[in-house]
C-alpha positions in Angstrom: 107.5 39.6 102.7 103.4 39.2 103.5 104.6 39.6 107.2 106.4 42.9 106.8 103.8 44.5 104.0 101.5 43.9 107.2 103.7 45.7 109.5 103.9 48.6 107.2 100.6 48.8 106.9 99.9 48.7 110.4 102.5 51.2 111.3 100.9 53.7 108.8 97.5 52.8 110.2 98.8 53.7 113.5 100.3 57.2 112.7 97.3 58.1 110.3 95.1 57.4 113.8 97.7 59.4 115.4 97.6 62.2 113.4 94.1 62.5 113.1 93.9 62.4 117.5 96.2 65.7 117.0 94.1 67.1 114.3 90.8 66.4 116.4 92.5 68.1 119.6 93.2 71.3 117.2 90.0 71.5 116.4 88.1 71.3 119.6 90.7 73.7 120.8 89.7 76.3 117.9 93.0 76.0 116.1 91.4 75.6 112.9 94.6 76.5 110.6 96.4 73.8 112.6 93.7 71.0 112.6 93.4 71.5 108.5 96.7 69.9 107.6 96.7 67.0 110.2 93.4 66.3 109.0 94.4 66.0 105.0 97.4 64.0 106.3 95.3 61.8 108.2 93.2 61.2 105.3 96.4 60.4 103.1 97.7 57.7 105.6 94.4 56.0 106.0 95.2 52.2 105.4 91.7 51.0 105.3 89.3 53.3 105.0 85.7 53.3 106.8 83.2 55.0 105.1 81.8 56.5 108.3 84.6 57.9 109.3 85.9 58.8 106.3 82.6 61.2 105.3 82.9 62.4 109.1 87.0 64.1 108.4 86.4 65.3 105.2 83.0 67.4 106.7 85.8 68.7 108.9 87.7 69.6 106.2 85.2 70.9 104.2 83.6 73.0 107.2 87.3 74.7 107.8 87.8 75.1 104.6 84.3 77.0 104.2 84.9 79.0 107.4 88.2 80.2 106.1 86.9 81.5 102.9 84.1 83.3 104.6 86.3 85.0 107.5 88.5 86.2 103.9 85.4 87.3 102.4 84.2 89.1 105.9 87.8 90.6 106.4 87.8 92.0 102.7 84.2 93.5 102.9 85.6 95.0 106.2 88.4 96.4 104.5 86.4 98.5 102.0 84.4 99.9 104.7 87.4 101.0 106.8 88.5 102.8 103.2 85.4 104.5 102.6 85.2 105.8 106.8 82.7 103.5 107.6 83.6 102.3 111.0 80.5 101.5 112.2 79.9 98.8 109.8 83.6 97.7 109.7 83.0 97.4 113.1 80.2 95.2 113.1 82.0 93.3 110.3 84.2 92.0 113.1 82.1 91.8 115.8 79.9 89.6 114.3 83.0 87.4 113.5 84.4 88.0 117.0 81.8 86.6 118.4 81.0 83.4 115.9 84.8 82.6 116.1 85.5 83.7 119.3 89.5 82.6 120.5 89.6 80.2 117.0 92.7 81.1 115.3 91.1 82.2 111.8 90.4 85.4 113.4 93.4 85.4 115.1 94.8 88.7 113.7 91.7 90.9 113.6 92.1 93.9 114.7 89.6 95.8 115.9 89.3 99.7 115.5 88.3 101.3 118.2 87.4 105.3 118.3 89.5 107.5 120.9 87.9 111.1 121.6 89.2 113.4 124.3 88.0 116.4 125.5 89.5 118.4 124.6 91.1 117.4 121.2 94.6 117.1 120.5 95.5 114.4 123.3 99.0 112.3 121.6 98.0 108.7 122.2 100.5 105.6 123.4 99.2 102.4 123.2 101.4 100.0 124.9 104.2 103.1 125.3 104.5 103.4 121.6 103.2 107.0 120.1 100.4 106.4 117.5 100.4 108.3 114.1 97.6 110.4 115.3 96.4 112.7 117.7 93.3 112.3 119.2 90.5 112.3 118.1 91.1 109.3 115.7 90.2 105.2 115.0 92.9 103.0 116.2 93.1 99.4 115.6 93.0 96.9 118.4 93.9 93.2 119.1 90.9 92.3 120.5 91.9 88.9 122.3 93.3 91.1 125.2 94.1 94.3 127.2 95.6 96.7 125.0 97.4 99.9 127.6 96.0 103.2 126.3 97.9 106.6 127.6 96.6 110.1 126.7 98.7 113.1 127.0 98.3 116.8 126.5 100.1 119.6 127.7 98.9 121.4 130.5 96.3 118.3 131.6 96.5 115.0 133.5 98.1 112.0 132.0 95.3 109.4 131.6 95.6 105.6 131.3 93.5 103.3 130.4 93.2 99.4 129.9 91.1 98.5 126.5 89.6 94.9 126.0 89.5 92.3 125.9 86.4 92.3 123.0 84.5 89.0 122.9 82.0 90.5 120.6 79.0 89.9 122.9 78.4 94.0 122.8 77.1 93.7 119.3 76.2 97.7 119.8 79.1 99.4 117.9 78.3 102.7 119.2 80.2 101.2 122.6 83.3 100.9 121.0 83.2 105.0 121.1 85.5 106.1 124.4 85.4 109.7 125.1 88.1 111.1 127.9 87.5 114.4 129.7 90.9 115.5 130.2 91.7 117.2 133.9 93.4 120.4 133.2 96.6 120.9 135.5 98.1 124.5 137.1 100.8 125.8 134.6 101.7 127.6 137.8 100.7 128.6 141.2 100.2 131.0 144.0 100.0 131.2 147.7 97.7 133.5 148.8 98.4 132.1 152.7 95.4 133.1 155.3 93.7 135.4 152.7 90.5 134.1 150.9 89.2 134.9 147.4 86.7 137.2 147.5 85.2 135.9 143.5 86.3 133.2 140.8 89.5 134.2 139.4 89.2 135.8 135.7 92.5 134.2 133.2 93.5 135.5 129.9 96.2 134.4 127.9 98.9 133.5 130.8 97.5 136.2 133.2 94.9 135.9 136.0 93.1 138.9 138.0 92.1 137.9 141.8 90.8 140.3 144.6 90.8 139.3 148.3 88.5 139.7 150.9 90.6 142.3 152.2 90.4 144.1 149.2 93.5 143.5 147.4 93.0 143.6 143.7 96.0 141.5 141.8 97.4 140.7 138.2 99.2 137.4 138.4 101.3 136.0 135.9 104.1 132.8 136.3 106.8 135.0 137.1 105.2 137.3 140.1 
């Protein structure tokens, strides 16, 4: 009976070490959330306990419990910003976090808000080909852990796209996280005035333009002539 307690004991010994090798590969990894639990388990199974290392796991412990509860107390004071319009310091809420945290999964789903301003207004906005709620311009909210596709469209301009992050947090300026996108108008139609040139800038109103030619010729153009 001695001879099997002793087994147990050494079999528990074994997968409490075992556990705590996971747990300590988590956390050099950043996987916080993962490491916690592995850690507690390794505590539980510990046969014969060393102080040293002991008062070394629960520090761990302690430290991701601590850093949960202040990425929950950021994330809330971030919240209330974003409710009274205060990006900026919303934003610096999570870049400050972004940046002390980096890839560690506690921060996993932040999302970052980003402003989107066209010139002009009015641009519909896809982000990864889905339509957002609002025209442009407007906050949207960004994973910052990786390229998020932005596309821009307005009638009668260019189609723009644009790749957005990855955000490490190292820009600590806020104001950068402002993107403004002169929109190319396009021709709604178009003439061919063959070897003639234009004498001065063409003059448009409503769907209409006026042109006169070197040679003289005065015209009134519209889509249909």
């Amino acid at each position: 009976r001695g001879a099997g307690a002793l087994k147990t004991l050494l079999s528990d010994q074994k997968l409490a070490d075992e556990v705590r090798a996971a747990g300590e590969a988590e956390y050099t990894a950043g996987h916080l959330l993962q490491a916690l639990p592995r850690f507690e388990l390794a505590k539980q199974l510990a046969v014969e306990p060393n102080p040293n290392d002991d008062a070394g796991l629960q520090q761990k412990i302690d430290n991701i419990r601590a850093d949960m509860d202040r990425v929950a107390g950021e994330l809330k004071k971030a919240k209330l910003k974003e409710e009274e319009s205060d990006w900026t310091s919303a934003r610096r809420i999570y870049l400050d976090l972004l940046k002390e945290y980096r890839d560690a999964d506690i921060v996993a789903d932040l999302l970052l808000p980003v402003e989107i301003l066209t010139l002009p207004q009015g641009a519909t906005i896809l982000l990864e080909g889905v339509e957002y709620s609002r025209p442009t311009p407007t906050t949207v909210r960004l994973n910052p852990h990786r390229t998020t596709e932005l596309e821009l469209r307005r009638k009668s301009f260019k189609t723009e796209k644009h790749g957005l992050g990855p955000f490490s947090g190292e820009e600590a300026d806020p104001a950068k996280y402002t993107y403004i996108y002169p929109l190319l108008r396009t021709a709604t139609w178009e003439r061919n005035f063959r070897d003639e040139f234009l004498e001065s800038d063409p003059v448009a109103w409503g769907d209409r333009v006026a042109v006169t030619t070197r040679s003289g010729r005065y015209s009134i153009l519209d889509a249909t002539t």
